[in-house]
C-alpha positions as CSV (number, residue, x, y, z in Angstrom):
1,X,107.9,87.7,74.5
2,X,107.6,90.9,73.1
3,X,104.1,93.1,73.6
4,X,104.9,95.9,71.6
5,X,102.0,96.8,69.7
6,X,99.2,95.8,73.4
7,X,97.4,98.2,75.5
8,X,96.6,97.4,78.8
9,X,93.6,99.0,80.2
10,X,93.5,99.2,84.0
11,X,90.0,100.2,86.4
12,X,91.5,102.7,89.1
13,X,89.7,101.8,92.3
14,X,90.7,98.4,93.4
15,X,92.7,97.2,90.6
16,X,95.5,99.8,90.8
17,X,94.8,100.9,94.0
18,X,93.7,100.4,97.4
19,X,91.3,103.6,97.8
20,X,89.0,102.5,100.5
21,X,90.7,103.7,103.5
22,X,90.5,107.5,102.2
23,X,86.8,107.0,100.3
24,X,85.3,105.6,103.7
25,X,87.4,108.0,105.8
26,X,85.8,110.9,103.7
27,X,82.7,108.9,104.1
28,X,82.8,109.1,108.2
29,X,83.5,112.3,108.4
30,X,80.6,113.5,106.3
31,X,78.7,111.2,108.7
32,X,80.1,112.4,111.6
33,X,79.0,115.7,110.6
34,X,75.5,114.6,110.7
35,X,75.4,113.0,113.8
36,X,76.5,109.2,112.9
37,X,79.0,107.3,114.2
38,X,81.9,106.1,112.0
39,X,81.9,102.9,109.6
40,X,84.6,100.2,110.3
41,X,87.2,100.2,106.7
42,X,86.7,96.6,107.0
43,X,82.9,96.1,107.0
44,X,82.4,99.3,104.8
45,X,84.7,98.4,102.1
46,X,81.7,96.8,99.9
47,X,80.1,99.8,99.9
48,X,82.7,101.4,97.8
49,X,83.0,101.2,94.1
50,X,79.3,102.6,92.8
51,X,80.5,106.4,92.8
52,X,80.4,109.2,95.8
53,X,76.2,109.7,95.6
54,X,75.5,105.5,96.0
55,X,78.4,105.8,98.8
56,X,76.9,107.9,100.7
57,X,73.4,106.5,100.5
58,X,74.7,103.3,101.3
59,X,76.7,104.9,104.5
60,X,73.7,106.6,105.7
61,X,71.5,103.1,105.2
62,X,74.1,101.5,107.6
63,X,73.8,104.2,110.0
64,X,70.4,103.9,110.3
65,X,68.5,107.1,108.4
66,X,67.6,107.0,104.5
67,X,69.4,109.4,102.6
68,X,67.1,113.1,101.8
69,X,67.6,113.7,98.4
70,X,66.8,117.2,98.8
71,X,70.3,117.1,100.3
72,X,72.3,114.7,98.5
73,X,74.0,117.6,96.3
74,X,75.4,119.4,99.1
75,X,76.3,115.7,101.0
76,X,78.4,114.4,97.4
77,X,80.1,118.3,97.3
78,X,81.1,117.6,100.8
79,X,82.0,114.1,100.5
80,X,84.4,115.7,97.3
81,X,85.6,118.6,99.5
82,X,87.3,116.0,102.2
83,X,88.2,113.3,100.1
84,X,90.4,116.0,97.4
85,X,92.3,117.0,100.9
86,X,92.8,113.3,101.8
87,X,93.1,111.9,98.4
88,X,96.6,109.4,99.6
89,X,96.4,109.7,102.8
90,X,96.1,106.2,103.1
91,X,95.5,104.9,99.8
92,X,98.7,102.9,98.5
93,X,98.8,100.8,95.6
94,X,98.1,97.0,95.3
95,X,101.1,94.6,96.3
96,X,103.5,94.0,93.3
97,X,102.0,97.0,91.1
98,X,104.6,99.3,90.0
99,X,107.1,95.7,89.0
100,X,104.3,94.7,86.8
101,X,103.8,97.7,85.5
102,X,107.1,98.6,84.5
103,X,107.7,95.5,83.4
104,X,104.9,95.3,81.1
105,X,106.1,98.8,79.4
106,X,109.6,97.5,79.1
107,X,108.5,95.0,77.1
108,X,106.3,97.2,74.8
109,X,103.2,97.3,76.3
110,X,101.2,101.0,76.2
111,X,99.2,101.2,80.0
112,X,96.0,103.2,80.3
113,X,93.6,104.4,82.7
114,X,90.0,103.5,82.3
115,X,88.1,104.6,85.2
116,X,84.6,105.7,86.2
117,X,86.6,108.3,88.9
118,X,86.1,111.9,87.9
119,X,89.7,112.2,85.8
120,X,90.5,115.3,88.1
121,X,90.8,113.0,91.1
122,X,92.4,110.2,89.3
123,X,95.1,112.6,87.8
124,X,95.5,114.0,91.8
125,X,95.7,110.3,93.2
126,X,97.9,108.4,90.8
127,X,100.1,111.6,90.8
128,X,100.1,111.6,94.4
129,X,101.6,107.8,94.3
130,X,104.0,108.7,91.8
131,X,102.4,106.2,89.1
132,X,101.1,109.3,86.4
133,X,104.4,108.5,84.4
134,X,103.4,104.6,83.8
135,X,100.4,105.4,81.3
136,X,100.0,107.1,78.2
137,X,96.2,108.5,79.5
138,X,94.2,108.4,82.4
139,X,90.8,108.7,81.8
140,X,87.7,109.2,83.9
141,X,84.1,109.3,83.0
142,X,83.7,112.7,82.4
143,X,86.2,112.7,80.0
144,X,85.1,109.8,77.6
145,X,82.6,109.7,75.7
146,X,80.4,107.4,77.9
147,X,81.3,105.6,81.0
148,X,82.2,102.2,81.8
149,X,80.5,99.9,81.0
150,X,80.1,101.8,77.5
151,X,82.7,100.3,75.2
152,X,83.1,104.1,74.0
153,X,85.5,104.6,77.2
154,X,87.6,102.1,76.9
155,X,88.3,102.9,73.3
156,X,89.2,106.8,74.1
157,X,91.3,105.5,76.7
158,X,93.1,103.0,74.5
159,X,93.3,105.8,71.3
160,X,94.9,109.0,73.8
161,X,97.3,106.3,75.0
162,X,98.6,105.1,71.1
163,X,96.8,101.9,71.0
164,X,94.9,99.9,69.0
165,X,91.3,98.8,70.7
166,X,91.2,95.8,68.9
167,X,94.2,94.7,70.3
168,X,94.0,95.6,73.7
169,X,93.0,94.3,77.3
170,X,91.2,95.3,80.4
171,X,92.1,94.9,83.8
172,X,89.3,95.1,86.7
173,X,87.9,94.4,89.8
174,X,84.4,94.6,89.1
175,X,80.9,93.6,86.9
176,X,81.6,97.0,85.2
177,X,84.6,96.3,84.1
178,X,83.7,93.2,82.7
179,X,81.4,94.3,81.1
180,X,83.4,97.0,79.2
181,X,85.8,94.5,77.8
182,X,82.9,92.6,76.4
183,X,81.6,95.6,74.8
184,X,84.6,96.5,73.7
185,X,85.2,92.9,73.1
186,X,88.1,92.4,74.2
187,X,89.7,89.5,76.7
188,X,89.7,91.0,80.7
189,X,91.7,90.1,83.4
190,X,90.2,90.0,86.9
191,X,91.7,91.1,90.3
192,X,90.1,89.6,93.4
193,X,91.1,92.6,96.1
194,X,89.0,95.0,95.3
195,X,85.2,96.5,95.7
196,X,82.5,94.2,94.7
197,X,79.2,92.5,96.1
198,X,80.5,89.5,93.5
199,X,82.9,87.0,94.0
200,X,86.0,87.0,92.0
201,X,85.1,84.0,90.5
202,X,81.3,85.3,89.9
203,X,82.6,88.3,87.6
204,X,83.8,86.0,85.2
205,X,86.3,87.6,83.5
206,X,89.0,85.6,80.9
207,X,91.3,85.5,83.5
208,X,91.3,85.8,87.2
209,X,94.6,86.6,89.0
210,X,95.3,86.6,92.8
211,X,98.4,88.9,92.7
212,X,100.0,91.0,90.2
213,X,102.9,88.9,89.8
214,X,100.7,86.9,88.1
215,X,99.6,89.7,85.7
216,X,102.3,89.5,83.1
217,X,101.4,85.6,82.4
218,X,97.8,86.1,82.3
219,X,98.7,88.5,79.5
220,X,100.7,86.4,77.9
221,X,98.1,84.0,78.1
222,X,95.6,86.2,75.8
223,X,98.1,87.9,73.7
224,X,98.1,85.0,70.8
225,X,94.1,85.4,70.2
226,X,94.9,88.9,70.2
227,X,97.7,89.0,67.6
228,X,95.2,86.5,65.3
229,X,92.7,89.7,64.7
């Protein structure tokens, strides 16, 4: 089946890729440097997802002492500082990615980037993992109109990549990302490994896959309602 004439939209941070590791490891070391003891990557990954500011607050609720907001602009700048040196360190992305991806193109899909990640880290990550080639934009809040869940992002990442919004799809992990595609309105598909307080099943998107071999059905699955606009 052919897709020429789709856009895929795909979150960043846990759709694409796995990101934790390097976010909480930037996350310890600020802590460390405060006198806390490190977060476990396994119990700390729901703290992820919210942006650097709510991460930190969050890490520093864990440890025990309420984050000053007299110095949360110097703690986010350092947080940024250590996680731009460590940016792949250890993130990789999800299992089966790049054979979706490129099979999607190959068949005529355009790919995009919709991500609440400052673009200038999103360009240094996905570059990083070799991926930038795969889309047609990549595009972070500051560089959209709005952020997520404003249906004005998704659309500027759709347009810079040569699609049409109205017949286009969004791939997430999360309530905000659901929530775009319904703005946008627009069918979503759902990943289950990445950074939420939800349960898959409790986003509630169109579709809810469990690995990205599953992606290019799921797609398939949407694409007729799509071609009847």
């Amino acid at each position: 089946m052919t897709l020429k004439g789709l856009t895929i939209a795909f979150d960043l941070d846990g759709t694409l890729v796995d990101t934790a590791p390097d976010l909480i490891g930037a996350l310890n070391t600020v802590l460390a440097e405060c006198g806390h003891p490190p977060l476990p990557v396994a119990s700390a990954r729901s703290l992820v997802g919210r942006g650097a500011r709510v991460l930190i607050e969050k890490g520093f609720a864990a440890a025990g002492e309420p984050l000053d907001p007299a110095h949360a602009p110097k703690l986010v700048d350092r947080f940024i500082e250590i996680y731009r040196s460590r940016i792949a360190a250890e993130s990789r992305p999800f299992d089966g990615l790049e054979a979706a991806l490129d099979g999607l193109s190959d068949d005529g899909a355009l790919l995009c980037v919709c991500t609440n990640k400052p673009t200038d880290l999103s360009l240094l990550l996905i570059e990083a993992l070799n991926l930038t080639s795969r889309f047609g934009s990549i595009v972070g809040a500051d560089a959209a109109p709005r952020p997520k869940p404003d249906a004005s992002h998704f659309i500027t990442a759709v347009e810079l990549a040569g699609g049409d919004p109205r017949r286009a799809i969004m791939v997430g992990d999360s309530e905000t990302d659901v929530a775009t595609a319904r703005a946008a309105g627009v069918p979503v598909i759902t990943v289950p490994f990445g950074y939420t307080e939800l349960t898959p099943e409790g986003l509630e998107g169109d579709i809810l896959i469990q690995h990205f071999s599953e992606l290019r059905e799921a797609v398939e699955t949407l694409l007729p309602a799509l071609n009847g606009r």
